[in-house]
N, C-alpha and C positions, 0 to 999 in steps of 0.2 A: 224812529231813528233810521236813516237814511241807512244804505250797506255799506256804503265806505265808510260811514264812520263805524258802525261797528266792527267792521275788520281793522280800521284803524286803532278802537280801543281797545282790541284783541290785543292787537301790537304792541301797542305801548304798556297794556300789562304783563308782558312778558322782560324777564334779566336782562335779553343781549338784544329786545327791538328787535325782534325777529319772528318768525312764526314758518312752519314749514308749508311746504307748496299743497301737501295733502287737505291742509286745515284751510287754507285759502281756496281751494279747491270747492271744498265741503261748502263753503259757506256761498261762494258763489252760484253755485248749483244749486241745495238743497237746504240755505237759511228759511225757517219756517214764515218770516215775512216779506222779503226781500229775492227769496233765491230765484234763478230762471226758472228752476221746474218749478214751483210753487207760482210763479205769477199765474195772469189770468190769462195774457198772451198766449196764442198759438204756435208753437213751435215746431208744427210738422207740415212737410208739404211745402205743395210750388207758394201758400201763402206764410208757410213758415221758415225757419233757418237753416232745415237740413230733411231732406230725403231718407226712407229707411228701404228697406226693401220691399215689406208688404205694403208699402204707397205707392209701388208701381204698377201696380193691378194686384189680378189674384194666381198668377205661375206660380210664384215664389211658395204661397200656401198650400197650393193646391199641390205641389212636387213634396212638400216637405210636410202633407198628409201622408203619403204612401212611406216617409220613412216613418212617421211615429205607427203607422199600421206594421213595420216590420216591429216595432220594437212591443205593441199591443201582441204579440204572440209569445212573450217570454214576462214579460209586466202586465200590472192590472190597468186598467182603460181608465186611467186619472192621468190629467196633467197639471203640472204646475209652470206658471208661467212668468220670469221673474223682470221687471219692468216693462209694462206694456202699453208703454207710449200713449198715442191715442184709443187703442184700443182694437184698431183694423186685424191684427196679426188673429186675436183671439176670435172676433167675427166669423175672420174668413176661415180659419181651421173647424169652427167649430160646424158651419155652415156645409163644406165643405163633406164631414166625417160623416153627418145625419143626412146628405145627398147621398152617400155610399151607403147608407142603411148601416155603419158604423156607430152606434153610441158608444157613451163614456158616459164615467159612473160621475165623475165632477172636473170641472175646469178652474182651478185655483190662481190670482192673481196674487200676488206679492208685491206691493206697487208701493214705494214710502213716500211718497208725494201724496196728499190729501187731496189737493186740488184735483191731479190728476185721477185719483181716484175717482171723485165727483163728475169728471169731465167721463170716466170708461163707461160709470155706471150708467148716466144718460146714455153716452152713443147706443150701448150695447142692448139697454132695456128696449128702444126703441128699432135695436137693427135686429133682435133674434124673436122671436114667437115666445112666448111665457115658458114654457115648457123648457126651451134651451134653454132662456135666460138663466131659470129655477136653479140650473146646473150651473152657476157661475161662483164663484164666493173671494172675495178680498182676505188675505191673510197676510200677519206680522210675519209668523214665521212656518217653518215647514210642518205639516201633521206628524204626528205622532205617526211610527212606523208606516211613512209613507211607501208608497208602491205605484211606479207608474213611469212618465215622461215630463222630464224639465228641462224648458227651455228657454235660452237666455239670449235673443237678437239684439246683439248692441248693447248690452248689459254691461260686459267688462271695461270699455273705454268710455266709461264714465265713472268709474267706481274712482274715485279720490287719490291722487298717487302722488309721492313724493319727487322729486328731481333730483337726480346728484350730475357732478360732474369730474371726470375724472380724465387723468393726464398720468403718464409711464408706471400706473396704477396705484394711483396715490388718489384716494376719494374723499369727495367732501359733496357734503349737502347744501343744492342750493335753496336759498329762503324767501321768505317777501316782508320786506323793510315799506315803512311809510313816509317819506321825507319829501322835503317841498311842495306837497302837495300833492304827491303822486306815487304809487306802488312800484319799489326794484326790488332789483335782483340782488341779492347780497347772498353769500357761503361764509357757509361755515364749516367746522370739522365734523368727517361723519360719524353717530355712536353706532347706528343701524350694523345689526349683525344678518345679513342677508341669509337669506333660507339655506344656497346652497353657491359651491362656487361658480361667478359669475363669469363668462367669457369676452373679458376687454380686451381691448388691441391695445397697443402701447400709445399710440396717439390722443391727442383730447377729444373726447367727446360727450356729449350732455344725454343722459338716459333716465326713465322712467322706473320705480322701483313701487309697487302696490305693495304693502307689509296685510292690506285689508282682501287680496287676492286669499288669504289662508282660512280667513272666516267663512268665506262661501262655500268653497272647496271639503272644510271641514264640517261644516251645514248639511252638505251632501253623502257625507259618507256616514251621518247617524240614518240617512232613511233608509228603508227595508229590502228595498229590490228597483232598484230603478235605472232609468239612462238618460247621462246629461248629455243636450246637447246644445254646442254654444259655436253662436255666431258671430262675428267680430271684426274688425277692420285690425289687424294683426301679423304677426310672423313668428319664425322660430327665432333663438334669442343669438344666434350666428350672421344671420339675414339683419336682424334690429341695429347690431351692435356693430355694422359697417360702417369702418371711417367714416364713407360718404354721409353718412343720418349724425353727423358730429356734434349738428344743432338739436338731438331730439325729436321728438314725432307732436310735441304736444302742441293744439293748435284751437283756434275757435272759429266759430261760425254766425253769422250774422246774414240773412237774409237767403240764404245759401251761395255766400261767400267767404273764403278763406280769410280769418283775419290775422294782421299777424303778431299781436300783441295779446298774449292772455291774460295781462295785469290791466287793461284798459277796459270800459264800460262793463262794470262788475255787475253779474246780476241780470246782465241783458246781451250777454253772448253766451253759446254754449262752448264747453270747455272738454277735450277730449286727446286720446292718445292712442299708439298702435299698441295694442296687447302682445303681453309676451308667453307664448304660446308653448314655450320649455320651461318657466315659472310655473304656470297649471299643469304640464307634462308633470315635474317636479312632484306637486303637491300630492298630483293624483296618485304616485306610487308611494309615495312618502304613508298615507292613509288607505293604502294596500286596493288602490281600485284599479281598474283595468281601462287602458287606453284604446277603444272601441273602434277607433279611426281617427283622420287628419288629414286634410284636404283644402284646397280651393271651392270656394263655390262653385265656379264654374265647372268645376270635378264633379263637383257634389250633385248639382242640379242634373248635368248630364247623366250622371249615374243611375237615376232615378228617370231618366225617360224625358228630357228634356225636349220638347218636338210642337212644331209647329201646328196650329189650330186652323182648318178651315173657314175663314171669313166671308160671309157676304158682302162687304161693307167693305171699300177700299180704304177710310180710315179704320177701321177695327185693323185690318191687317198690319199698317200701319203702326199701330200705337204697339201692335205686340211687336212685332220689329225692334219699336223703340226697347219695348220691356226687356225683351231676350238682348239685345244689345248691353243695358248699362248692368242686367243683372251677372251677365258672363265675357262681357270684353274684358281683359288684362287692363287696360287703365281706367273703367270704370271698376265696379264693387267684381266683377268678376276673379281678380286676383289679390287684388289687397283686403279681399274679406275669404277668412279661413271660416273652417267647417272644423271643432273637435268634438268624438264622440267620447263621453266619461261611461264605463259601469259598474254599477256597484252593486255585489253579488252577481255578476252576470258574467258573459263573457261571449255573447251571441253576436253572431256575423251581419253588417248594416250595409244594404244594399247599396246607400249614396258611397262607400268607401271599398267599392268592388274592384276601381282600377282608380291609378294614379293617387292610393294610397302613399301622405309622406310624415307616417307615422317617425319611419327612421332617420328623420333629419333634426329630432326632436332634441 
């Protein structure tokens, strides 16, 4: 059965013909026959639909070894690593830690795509020497009294979220109806009791609401001693909730182009949204953990020694140009991708959040 129609028989087995944007969401991305991560398609890269950061070389790894080394000084030499794409991010860290004569006791993926799973396990078996690989392992959920570093690039704005829309703070949710042939937009009333109170302007505007942001968050706070850290295309929820974003942030991708219909070719665009970054502020206190830092990448990178490499090669120089460019220009990933650090049981000082700390805007 094709994906439309099973989101369409979704539909239709529901009261009011409707279904919310989270479930449409779910299915489009991560239906077990049908969904984009599940295909067999490649989705990363200049041959896939969207760029991450560890696809632009290895800076990005190689800066954000030296923070999980600050963070291996108060935690145990474990990490977990929760969506891991094609698999480059955990290569180059792991590559990376054992050039510094750094080991680690295991490298744990959390990856709920099967396929992609299958696709890590290759790359990785044949990109690390036995011996690293040996240290890799796939898991459902988190160990038992874990102890370590977890890290989530791009994790959040994918996770399934609902839409509402609201006008002189009167909120409704909006949904996805199936009619003539094709998926809209239709609201309804909202029942959603939001975690905490929300900062709307009096104007209309269309916003993202994850009720699945509290799982993970809460996931987090049963391990033992650890530090999250999460990277995201995001803001704080003052910056989100600007008239101007009145249409929302949520958007897809196709070829590594904007598209701008997320109800269209279901299953074969990626589907994603700016994270709200005082939602997780929220949670984390809410579950008594401590907010470690919050930053811009380009904060974040530089904080950590962000510096130029001497090249032989006038393209090698080049290409890092390129990398240092989209990794910390303000209108590439440099500003629209935040840096938060989570800790739990801890409360230790992280060198990427040394200056231009904006934890307080939270």
């Amino acid at each position: 059965m094709l994906l439309q129609e099973k989101i369409k028989n979704k539909i239709s087995s529901t009261n009011d013909q409707l279904i919310s944007f989270s479930e449409f969401m779910q299915m489009c991305l991560y239906d077990l026959d049908y969904g984009y991560y599940s295909s067999k398609k490649n989705q990363f890269g200049s041959k896939g639909d969207f760029y991450t950061a560890p696809l632009l070389g290895n800076l990005f790894s190689n800066l954000l070894v030296k923070q999980i080394l600050d963070c291996f000084l108060e935690v145990d030499r474990n990490i977990i690593e929760i969506g891991s794409g094609n698999g480059q991010l955990a290569k180059d860290l792991i590559i990376e830690l054992i050039k510094q004569n750094q080991d680690i006791k295991s490298y744990y993926i959390q990856e709920k795509s099967s396929t992609l799973r299958e696709q890590q396990k290759i790359f990785l078996k044949n990109s690390l020497s036995k011996n690293q690989f040996d240290k890799v392992q796939w898991i459902d959920d988190f160990p038992n009294n874990f102890n370590g570093v977890i890290i989530a690039n791009e994790l959040f704005d994918a996770i399934p979220t609902n839409v509402y829309e609201a006008s002189n703070y009167n909120i409704y949710e909006r949904c996805v109806a199936f009619e003539k042939d094709k998926f809209l937009w239709r609201t309804r009333p909202c029942l959603l009791k939001f975690d905490y109170q929300l900062s709307l302007p009096p104007s209309k505007i269309i916003f993202e609401y994850s009720s699945l942001y509290r799982e993970i968050i809460e996931s987090f706070s049963k391990t033992q001693k650890s530090v999250f850290l999460i990277i995201d295309y995001g803001m704080e929820e003052r910056q989100l909730f600007h008239p101007q974003r009145f249409d929302g942030t949520f958007r897809g991708f196709v070829n590594n182009r904007l598209t701008s219909d997320v109800l269209l070719n279901v299953g074969n665009q990626d589907i994603t949204y700016h994270v709200n970054f005082t939602h997780l502020a929220f949670l984390t206190k809410q579950y008594d953990m401590n907010i470690l830092g919050y930053t811009s990448q380009s904060h974040f990178l530089n904080n950590l020694g962000l510096d130029f490499i001497n090249h032989q090669s006038s393209q090698d120089h080049y290409q890092q140009l390129s990398e240092i460019n989209l990794l910390t220009s303000p209108s590439e990933m440099g500003e629209l991708i935040k840096v938060m650090a989570i800790g739990n049981n801890n409360k230790m000082e992280l060198s990427g959040f040394r200056n231009f700390d904006r934890t307080h805007l939270l």
